[in-house]
mmCIF file as gemmi writes it, N, C-alpha and C atoms, coordinates in Angstrom:
data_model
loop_
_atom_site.group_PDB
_atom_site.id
_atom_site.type_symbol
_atom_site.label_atom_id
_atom_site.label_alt_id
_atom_site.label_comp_id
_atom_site.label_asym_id
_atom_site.label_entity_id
_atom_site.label_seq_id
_atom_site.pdbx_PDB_ins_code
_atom_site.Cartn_x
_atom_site.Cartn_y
_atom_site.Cartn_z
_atom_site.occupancy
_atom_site.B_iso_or_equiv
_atom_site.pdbx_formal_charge
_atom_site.auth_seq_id
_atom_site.auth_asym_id
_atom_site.pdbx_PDB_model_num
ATOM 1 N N . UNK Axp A 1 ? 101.513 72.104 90.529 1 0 ? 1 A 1
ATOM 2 C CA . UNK Axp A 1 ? 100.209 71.795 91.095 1 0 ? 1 A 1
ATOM 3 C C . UNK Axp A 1 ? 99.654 72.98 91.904 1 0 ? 1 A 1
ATOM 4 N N . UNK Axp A 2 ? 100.25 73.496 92.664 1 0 ? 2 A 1
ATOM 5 C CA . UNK Axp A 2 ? 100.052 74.975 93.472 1 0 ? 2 A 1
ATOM 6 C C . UNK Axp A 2 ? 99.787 75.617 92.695 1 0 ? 2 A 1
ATOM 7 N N . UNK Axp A 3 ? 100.413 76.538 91.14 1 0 ? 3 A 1
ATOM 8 C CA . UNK Axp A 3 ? 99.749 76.984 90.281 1 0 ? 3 A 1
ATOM 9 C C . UNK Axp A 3 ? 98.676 76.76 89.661 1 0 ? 3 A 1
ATOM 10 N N . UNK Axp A 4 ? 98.285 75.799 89.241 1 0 ? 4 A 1
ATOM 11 C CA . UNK Axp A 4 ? 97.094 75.003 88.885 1 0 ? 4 A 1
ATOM 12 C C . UNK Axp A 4 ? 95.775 75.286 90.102 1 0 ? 4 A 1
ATOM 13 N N . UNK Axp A 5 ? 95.723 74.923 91.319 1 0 ? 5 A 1
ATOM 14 C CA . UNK Axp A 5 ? 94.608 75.066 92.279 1 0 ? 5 A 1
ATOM 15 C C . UNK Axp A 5 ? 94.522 76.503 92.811 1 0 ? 5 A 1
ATOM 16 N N . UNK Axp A 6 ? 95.92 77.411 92.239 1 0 ? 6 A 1
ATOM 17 C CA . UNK Axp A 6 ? 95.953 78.966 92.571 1 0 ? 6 A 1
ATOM 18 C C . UNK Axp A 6 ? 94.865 79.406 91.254 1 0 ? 6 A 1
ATOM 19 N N . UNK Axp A 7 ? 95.153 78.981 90.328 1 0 ? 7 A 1
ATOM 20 C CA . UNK Axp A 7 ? 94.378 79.163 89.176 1 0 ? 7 A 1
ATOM 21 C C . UNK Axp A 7 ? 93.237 78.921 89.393 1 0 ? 7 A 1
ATOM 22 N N . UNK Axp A 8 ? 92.645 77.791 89.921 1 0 ? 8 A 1
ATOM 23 C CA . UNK Axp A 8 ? 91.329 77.194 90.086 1 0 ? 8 A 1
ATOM 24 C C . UNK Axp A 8 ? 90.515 78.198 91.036 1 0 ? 8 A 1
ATOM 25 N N . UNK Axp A 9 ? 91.584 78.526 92.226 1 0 ? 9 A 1
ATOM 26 C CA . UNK Axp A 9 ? 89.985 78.986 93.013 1 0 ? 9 A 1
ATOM 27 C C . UNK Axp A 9 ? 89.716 80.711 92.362 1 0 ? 9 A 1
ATOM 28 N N . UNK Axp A 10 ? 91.101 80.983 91.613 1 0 ? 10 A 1
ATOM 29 C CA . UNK Axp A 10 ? 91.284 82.725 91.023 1 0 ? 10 A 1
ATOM 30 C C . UNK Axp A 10 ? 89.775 82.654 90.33 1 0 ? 10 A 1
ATOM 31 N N . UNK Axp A 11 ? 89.639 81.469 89.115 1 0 ? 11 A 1
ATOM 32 C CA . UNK Axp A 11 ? 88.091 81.023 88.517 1 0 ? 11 A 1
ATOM 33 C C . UNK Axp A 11 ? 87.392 81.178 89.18 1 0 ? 11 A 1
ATOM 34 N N . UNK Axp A 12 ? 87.339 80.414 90.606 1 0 ? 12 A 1
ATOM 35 C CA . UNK Axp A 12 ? 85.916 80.304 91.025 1 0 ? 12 A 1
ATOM 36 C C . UNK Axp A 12 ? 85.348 81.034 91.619 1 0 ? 12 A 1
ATOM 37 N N . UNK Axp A 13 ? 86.633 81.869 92.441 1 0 ? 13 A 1
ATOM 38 C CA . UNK Axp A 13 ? 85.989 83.251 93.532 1 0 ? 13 A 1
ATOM 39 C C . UNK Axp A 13 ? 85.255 84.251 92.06 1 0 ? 13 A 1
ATOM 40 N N . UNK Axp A 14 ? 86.326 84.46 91.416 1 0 ? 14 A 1
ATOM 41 C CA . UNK Axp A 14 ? 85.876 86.074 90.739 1 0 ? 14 A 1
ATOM 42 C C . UNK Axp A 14 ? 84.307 85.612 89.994 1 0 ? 14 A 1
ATOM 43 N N . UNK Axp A 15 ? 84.006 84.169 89.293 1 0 ? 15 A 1
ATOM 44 C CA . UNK Axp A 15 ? 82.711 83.764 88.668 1 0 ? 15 A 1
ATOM 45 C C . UNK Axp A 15 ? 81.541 83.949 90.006 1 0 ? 15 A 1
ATOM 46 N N . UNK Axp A 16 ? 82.135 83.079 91.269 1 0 ? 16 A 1
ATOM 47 C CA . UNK Axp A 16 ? 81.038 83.062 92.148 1 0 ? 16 A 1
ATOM 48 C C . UNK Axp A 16 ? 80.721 84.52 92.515 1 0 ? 16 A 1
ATOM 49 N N . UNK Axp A 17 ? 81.482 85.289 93.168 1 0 ? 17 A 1
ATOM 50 C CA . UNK Axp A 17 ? 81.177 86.62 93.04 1 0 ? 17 A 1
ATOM 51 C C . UNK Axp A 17 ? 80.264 87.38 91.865 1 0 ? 17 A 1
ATOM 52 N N . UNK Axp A 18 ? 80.896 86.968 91.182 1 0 ? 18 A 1
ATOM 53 C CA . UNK Axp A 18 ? 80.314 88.173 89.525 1 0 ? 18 A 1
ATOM 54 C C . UNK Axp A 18 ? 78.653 87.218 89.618 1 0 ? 18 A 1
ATOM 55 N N . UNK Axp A 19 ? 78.216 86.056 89.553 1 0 ? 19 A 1
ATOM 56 C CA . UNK Axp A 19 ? 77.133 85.509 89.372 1 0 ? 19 A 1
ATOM 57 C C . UNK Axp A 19 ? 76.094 85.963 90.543 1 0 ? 19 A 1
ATOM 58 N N . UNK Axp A 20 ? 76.678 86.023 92.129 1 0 ? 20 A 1
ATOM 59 C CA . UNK Axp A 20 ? 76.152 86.417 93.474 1 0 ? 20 A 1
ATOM 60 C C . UNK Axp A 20 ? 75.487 87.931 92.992 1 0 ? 20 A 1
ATOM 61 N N . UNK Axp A 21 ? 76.475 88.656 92.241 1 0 ? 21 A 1
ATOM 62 C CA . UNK Axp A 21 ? 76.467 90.031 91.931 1 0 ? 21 A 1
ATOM 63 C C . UNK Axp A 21 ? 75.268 90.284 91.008 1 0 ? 21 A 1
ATOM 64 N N . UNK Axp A 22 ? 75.1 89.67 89.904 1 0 ? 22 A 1
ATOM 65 C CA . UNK Axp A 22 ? 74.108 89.529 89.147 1 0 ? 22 A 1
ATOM 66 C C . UNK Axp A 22 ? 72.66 89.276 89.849 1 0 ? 22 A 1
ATOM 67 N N . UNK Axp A 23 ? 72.798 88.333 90.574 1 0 ? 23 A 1
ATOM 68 C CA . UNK Axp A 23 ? 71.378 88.057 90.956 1 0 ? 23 A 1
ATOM 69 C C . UNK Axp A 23 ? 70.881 89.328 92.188 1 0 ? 23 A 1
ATOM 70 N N . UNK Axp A 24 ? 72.342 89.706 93.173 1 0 ? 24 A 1
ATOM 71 C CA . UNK Axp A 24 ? 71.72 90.895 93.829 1 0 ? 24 A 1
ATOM 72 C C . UNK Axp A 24 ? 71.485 92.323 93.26 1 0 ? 24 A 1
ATOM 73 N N . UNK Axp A 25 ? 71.715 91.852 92.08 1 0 ? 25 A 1
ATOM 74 C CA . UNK Axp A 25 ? 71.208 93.748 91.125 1 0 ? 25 A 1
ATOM 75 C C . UNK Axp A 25 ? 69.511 93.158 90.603 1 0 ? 25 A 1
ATOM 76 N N . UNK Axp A 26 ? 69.693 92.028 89.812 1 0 ? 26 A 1
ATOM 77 C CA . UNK Axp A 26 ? 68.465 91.813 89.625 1 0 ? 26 A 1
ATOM 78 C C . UNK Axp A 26 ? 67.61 92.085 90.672 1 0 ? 26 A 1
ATOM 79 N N . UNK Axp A 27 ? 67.778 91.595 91.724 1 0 ? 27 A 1
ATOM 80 C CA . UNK Axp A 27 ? 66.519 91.839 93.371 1 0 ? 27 A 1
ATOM 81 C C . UNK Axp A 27 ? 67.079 92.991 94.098 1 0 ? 27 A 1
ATOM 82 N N . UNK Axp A 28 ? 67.643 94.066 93.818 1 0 ? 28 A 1
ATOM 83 C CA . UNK Axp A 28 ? 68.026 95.304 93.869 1 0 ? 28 A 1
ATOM 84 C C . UNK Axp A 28 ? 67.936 95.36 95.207 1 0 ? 28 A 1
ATOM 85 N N . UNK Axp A 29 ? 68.958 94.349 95.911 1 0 ? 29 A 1
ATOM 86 C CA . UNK Axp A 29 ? 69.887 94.155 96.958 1 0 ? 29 A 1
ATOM 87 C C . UNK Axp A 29 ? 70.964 95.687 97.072 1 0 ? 29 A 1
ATOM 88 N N . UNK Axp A 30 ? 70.804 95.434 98.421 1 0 ? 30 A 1
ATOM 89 C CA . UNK Axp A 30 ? 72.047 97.022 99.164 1 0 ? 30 A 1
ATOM 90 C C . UNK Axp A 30 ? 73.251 96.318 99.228 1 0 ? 30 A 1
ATOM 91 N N . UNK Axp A 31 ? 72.797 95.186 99.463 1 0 ? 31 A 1
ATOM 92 C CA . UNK Axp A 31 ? 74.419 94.319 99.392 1 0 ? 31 A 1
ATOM 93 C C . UNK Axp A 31 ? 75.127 94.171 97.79 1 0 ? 31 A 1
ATOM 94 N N . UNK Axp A 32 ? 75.089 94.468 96.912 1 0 ? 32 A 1
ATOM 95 C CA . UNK Axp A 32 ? 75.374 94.449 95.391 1 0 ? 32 A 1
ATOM 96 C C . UNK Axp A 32 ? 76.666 95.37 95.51 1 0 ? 32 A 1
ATOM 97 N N . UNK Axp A 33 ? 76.858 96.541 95.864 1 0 ? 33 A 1
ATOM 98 C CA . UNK Axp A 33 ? 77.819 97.24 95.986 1 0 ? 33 A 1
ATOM 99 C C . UNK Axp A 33 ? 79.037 96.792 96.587 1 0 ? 33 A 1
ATOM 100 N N . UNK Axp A 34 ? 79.513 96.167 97.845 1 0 ? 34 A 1
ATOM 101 C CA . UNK Axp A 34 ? 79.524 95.238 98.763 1 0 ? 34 A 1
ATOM 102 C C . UNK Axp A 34 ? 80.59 94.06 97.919 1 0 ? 34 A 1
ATOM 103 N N . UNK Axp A 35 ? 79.37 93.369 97.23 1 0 ? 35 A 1
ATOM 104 C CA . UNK Axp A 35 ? 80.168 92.441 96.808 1 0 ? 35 A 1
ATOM 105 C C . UNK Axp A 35 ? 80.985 92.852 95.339 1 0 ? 35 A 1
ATOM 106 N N . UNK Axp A 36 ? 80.571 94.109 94.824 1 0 ? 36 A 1
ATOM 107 C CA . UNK Axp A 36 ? 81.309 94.509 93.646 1 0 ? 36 A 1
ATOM 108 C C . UNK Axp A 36 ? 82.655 95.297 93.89 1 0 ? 36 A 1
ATOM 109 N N . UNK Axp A 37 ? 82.856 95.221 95.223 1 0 ? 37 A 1
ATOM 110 C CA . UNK Axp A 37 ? 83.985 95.782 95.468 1 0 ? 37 A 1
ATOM 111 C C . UNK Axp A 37 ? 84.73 94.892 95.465 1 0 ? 37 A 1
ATOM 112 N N . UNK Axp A 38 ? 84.285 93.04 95.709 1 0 ? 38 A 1
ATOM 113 C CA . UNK Axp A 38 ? 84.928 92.479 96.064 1 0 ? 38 A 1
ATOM 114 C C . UNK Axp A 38 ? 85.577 92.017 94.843 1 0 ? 38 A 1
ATOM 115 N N . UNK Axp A 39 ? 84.744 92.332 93.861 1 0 ? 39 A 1
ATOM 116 C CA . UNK Axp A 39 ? 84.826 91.535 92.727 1 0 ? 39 A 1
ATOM 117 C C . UNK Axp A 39 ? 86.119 92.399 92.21 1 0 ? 39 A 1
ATOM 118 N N . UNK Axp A 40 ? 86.38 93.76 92.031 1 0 ? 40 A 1
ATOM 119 C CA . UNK Axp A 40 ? 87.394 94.521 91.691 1 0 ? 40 A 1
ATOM 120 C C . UNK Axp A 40 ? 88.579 94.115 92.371 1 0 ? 40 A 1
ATOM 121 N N . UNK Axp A 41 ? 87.964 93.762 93.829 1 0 ? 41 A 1
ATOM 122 C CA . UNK Axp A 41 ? 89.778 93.321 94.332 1 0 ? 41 A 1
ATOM 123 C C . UNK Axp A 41 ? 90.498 92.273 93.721 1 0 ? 41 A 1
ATOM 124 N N . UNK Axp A 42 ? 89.408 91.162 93.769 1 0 ? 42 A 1
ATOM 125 C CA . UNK Axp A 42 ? 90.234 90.431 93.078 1 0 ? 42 A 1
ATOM 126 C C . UNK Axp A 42 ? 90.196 90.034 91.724 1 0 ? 42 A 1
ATOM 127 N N . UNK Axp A 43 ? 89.382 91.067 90.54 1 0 ? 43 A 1
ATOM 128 C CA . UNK Axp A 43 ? 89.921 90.815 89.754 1 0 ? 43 A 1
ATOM 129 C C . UNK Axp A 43 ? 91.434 91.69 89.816 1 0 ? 43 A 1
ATOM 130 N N . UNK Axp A 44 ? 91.453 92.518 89.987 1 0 ? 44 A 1
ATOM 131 C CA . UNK Axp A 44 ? 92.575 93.314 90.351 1 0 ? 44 A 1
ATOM 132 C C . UNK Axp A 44 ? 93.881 92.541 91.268 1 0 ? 44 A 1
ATOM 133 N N . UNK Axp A 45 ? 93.928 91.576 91.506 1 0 ? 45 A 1
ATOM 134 C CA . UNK Axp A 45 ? 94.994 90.199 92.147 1 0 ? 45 A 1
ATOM 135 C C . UNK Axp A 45 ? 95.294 89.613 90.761 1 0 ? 45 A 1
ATOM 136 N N . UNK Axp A 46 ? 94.39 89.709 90.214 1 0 ? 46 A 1
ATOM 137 C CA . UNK Axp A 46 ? 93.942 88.186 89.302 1 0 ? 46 A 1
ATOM 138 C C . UNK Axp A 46 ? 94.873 88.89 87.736 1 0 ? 46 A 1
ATOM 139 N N . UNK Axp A 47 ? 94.534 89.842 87.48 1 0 ? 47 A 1
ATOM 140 C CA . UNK Axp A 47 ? 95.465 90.807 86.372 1 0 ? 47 A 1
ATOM 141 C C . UNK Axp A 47 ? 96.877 90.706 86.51 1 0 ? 47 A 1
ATOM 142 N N . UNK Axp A 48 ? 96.731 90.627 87.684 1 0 ? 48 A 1
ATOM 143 C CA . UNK Axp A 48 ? 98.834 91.155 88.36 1 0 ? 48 A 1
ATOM 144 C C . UNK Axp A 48 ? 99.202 89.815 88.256 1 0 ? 48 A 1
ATOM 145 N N . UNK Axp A 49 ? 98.819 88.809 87.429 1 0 ? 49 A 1
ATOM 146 C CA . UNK Axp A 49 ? 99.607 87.295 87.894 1 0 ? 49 A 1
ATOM 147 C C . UNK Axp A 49 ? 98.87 86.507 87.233 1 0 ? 49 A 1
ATOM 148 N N . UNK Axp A 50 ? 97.99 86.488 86.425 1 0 ? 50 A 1
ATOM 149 C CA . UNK Axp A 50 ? 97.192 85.939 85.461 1 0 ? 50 A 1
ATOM 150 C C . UNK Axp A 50 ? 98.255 85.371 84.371 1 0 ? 50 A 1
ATOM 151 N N . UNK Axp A 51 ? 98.853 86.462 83.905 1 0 ? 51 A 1
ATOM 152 C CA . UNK Axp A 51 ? 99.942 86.046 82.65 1 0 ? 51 A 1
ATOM 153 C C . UNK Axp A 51 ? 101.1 85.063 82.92 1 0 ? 51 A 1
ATOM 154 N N . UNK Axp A 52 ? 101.249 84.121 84.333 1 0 ? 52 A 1
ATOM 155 C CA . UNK Axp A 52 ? 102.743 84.437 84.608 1 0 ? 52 A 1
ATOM 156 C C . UNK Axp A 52 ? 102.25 82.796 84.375 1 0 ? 52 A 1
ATOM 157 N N . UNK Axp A 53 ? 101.021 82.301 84.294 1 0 ? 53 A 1
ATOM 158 C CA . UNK Axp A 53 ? 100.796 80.58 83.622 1 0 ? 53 A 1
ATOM 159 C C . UNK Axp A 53 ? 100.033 80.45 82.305 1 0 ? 53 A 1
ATOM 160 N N . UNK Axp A 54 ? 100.168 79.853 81.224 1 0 ? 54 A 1
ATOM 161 C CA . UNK Axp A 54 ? 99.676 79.542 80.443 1 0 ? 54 A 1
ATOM 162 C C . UNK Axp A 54 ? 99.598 78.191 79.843 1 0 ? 54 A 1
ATOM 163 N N . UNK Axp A 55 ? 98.961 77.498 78.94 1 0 ? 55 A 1
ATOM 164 C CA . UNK Axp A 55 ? 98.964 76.555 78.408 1 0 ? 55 A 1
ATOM 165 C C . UNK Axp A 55 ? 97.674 76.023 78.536 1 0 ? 55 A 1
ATOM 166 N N . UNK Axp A 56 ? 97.177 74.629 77.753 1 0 ? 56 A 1
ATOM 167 C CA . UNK Axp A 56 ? 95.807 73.942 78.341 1 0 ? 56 A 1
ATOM 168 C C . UNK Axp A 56 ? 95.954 73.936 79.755 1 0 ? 56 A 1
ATOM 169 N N . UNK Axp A 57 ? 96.428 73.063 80.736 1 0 ? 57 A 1
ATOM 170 C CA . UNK Axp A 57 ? 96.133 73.076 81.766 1 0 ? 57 A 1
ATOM 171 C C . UNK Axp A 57 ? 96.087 73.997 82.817 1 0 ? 57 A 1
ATOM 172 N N . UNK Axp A 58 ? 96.203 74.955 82.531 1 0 ? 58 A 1
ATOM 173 C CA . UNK Axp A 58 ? 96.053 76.365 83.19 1 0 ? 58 A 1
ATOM 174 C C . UNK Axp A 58 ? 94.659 77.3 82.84 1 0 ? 58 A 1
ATOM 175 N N . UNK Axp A 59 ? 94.168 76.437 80.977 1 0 ? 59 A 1
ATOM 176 C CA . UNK Axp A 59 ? 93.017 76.934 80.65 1 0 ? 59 A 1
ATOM 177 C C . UNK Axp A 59 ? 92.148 76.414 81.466 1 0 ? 59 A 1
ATOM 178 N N . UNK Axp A 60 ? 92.502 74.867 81.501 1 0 ? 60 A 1
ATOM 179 C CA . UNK Axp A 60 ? 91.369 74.388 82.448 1 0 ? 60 A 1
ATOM 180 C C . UNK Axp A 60 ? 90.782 73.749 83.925 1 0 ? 60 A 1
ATOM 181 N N . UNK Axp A 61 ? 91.854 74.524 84.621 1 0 ? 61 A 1
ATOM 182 C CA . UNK Axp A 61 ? 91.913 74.705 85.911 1 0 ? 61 A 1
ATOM 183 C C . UNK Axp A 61 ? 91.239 75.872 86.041 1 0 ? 61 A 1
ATOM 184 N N . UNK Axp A 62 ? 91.487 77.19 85.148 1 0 ? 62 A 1
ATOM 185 C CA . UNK Axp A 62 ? 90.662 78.13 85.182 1 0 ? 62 A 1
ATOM 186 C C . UNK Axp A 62 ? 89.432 78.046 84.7 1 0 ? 62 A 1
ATOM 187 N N . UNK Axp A 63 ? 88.896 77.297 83.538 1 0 ? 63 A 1
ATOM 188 C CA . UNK Axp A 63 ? 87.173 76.837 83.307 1 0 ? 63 A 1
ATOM 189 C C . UNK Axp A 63 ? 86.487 76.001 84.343 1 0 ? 63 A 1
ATOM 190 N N . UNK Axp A 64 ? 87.023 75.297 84.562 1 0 ? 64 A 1
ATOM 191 C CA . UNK Axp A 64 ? 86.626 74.449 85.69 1 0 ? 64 A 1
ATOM 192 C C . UNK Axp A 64 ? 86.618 75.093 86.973 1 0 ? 64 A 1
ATOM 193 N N . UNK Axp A 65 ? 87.342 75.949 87.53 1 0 ? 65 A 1
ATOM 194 C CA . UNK Axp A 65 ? 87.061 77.14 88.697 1 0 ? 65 A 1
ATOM 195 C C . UNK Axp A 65 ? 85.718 77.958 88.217 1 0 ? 65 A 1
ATOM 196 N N . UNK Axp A 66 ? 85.98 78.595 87.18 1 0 ? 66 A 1
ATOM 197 C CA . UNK Axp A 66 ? 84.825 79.262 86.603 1 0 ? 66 A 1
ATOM 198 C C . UNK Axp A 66 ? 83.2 78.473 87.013 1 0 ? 66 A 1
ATOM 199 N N . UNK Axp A 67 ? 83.46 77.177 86.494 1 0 ? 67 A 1
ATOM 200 C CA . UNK Axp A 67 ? 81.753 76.546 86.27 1 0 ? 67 A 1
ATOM 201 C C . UNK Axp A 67 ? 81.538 76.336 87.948 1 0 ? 67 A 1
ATOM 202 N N . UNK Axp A 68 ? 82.08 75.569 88.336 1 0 ? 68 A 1
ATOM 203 C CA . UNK Axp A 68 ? 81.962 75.424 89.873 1 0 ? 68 A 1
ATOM 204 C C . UNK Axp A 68 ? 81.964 77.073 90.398 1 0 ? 68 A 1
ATOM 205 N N . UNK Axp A 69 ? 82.218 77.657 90.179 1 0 ? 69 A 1
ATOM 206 C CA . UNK Axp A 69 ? 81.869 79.251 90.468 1 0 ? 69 A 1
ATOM 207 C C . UNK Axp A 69 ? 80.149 79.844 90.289 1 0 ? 69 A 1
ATOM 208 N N . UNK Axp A 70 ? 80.242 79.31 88.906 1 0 ? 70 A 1
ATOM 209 C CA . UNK Axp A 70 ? 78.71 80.069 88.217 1 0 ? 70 A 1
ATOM 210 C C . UNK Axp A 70 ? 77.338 79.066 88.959 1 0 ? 70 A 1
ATOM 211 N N . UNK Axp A 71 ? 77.964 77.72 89.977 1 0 ? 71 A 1
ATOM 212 C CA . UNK Axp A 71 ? 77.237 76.789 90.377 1 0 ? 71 A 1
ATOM 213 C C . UNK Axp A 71 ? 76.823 77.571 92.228 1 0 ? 71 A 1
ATOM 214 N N . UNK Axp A 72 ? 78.19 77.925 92.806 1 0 ? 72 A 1
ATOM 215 C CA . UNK Axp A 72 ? 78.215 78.464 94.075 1 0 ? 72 A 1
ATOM 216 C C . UNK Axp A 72 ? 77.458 79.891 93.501 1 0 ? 72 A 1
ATOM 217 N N . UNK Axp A 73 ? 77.869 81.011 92.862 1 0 ? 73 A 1
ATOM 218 C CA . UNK Axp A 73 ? 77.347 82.024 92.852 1 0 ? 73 A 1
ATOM 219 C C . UNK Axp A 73 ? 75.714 81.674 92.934 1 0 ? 73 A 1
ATOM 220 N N . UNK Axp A 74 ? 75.314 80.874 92.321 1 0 ? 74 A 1
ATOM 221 C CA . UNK Axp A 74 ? 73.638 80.46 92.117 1 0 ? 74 A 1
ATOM 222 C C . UNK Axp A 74 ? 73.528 80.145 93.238 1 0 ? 74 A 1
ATOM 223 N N . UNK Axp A 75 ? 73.902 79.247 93.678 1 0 ? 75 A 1
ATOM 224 C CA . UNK Axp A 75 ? 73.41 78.754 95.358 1 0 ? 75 A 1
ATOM 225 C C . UNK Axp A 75 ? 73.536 80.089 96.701 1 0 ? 75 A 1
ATOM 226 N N . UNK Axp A 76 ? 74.713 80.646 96.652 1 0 ? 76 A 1
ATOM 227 C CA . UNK Axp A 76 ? 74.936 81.901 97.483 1 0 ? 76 A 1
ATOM 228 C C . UNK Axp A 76 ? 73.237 82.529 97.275 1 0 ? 76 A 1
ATOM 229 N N . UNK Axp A 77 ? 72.917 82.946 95.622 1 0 ? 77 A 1
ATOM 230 C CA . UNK Axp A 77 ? 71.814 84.164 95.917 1 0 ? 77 A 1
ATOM 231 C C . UNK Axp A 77 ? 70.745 83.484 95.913 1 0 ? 77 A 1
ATOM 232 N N . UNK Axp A 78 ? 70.547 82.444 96.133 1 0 ? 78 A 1
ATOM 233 C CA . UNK Axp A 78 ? 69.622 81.576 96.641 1 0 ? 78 A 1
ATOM 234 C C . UNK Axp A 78 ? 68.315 80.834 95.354 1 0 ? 78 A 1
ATOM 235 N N . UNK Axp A 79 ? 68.965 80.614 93.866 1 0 ? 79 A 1
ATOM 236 C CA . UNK Axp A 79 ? 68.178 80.026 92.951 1 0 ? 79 A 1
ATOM 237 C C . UNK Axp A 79 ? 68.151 78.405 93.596 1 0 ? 79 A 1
């Protein structure tokens, strides 16, 4: 279960980030840089330990982090 909700928020930070990121390049935000660093860190966590779960329920602890991600990233840049 700890693997599973480690999985979930790995989805949701790196989507909410990457989506936050998108909308501050579109409105050519100073903060875009900022958060693309953040996005490297942890995809860069997320590489080193990504492989070590697999199966469906690991797919979809990680889709489901993802969408709830692409939902917060929208709300963060303010759609």
């Amino acid at each position: 279960m700890k693997e599973h909700a480690s999985i979930f928020f790995r989805g949701f930070l790196i989507v909410s980030l990457i989506s936050l990121n998108t909308i501050q390049l579109s409105q050519g935000r100073w903060s875009a840089p900022l958060v693309g660093f953040c996005i490297s860190v942890v995809w860069w966590m997320n590489a080193r330990s990504a492989n070590r779960v697999n199966g469906t329920p690991a797919m979809l602890c990680y889709a489901s982090g993802s969408a709830l991600g692409t939902a917060m990233g929208l709300w963060l840049g303010g759609l």
